[in-house]
N, C-alpha and C positions, 0 to 999 in steps of 0.2 A: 596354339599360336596362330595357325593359318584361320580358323576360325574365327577367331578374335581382329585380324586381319582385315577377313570380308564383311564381316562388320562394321569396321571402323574405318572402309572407305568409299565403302557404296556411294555417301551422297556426297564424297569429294568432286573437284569440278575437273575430272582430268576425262582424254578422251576414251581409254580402254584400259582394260587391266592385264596383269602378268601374273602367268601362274609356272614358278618355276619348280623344277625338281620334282613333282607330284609325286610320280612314281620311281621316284627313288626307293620308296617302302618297297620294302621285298613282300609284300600281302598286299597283292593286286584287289582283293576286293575292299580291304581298306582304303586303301585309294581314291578308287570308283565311289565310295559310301562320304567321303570328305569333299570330293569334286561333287555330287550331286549336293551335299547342304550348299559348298562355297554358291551354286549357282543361286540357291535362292534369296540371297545376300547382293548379290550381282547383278547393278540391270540389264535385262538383254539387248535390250539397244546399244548397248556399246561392246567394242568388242572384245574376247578373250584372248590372248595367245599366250602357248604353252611353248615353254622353252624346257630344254632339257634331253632325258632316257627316253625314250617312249617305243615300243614296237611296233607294227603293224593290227596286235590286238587291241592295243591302249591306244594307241591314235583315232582308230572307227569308235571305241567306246566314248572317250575323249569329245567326238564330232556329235556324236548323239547327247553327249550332256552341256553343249552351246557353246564349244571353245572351237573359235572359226577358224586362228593362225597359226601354226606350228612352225619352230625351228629346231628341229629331228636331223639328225646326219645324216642315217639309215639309207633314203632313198638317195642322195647323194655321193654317198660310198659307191653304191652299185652301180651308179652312172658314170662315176669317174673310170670305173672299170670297166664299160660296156654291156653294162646290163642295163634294159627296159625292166619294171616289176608291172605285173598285173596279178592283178586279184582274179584267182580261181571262183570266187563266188560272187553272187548276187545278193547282197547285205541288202536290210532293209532297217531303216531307223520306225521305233516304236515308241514306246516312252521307256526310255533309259534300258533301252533292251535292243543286241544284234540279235535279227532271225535269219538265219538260212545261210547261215554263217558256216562252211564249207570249213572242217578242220581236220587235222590229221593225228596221228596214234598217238601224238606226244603231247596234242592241247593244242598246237599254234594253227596261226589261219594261212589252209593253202595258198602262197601264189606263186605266179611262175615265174622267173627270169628269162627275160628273151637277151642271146650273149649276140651282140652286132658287131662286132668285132672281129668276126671269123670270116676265113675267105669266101668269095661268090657270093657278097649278099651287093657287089659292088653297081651292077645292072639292075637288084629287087625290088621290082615296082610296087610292092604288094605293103601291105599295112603291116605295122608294128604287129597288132593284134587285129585280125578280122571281125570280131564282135566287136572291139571297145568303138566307145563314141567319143574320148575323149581328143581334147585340138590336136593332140601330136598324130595320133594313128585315124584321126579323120584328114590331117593336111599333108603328112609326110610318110614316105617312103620306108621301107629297111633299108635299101639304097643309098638312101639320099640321109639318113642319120649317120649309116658305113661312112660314108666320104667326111662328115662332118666330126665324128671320135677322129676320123685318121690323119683329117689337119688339124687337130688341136681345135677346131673351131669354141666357143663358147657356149653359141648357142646350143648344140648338143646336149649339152650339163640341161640346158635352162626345157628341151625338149622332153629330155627324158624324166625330169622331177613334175612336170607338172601336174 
């Protein structure tokens, strides 16, 4: 059916397309083997967003087979809670393949949680993550996220999903 789908709307005149529930299928490489045909059905110029399940292994996978926007809970749970996520590894997109993809004993891909929420981070000048480059832990504090979970502020949420 999804087949039949990205067929039948490739050259409709809309501006992007939705792929929901992909992996819902409990056989992840089914999945991944359905989303790589859907793309070639799909033009890349316009964009894809995945709505739905998705993990941290199925979202990187996902990104490397041209689906640009996600609406995932996952990283949002963990902020509401005080948790930063980064990725213990350095992934590199290939054609339809993660390399150097950092995993652990049980198959999933390491990353860490930084919990901001906990006392004396109130004064921490210091980056979310020291390595990342990404705008929150190149422009913000631990400090200054601490202050922002502990009033309720918004933009907290919107800091740590990005």
């Amino acid at each position: 059916q999804r087949r039949a789908s990205g067929k039948g709307v490739k050259n409709q005149p809309v501006d992007g397309f939705l792929i929901d529930e992909l992996f819902e299928d409990p056989n992840f490489e089914e999945s991944v083997k359905l989303l790589e045909e859907l793309q070639q059905y799909l033009p890349s110029e316009k964009p894809k967003f995945m709505a739905g399940r998705g993990d941290l292994v199925e979202i990187l996978e996902s990104i490397s087979l041209g689906v640009d926007l996600f609406e995932i809970v996952h990283p949002f749970d963990l902020a509401e809670c005080g948790y930063a996520l980064h990725f213990n590894s350095n992934y590199q997109q290939t054609e339809h393949q993660l390399e150097e993809m950092k995993i652990d004993e049980t198959g999933n891909l390491e990353a860490e949680t930084i919990y901001l929420l906990k006392d004396g981070l109130k004064n921490d000048k210091s980056p979310l993550h020291p390595e990342c480059d990404c705008f929150t832990c190149k422009n913000y504090t631990k400090g200054y996220i601490n202050h922002l979970l502990l009033s309720n502020e918004m933009n907290a949420l919107i800091f740590l999903t990005m």
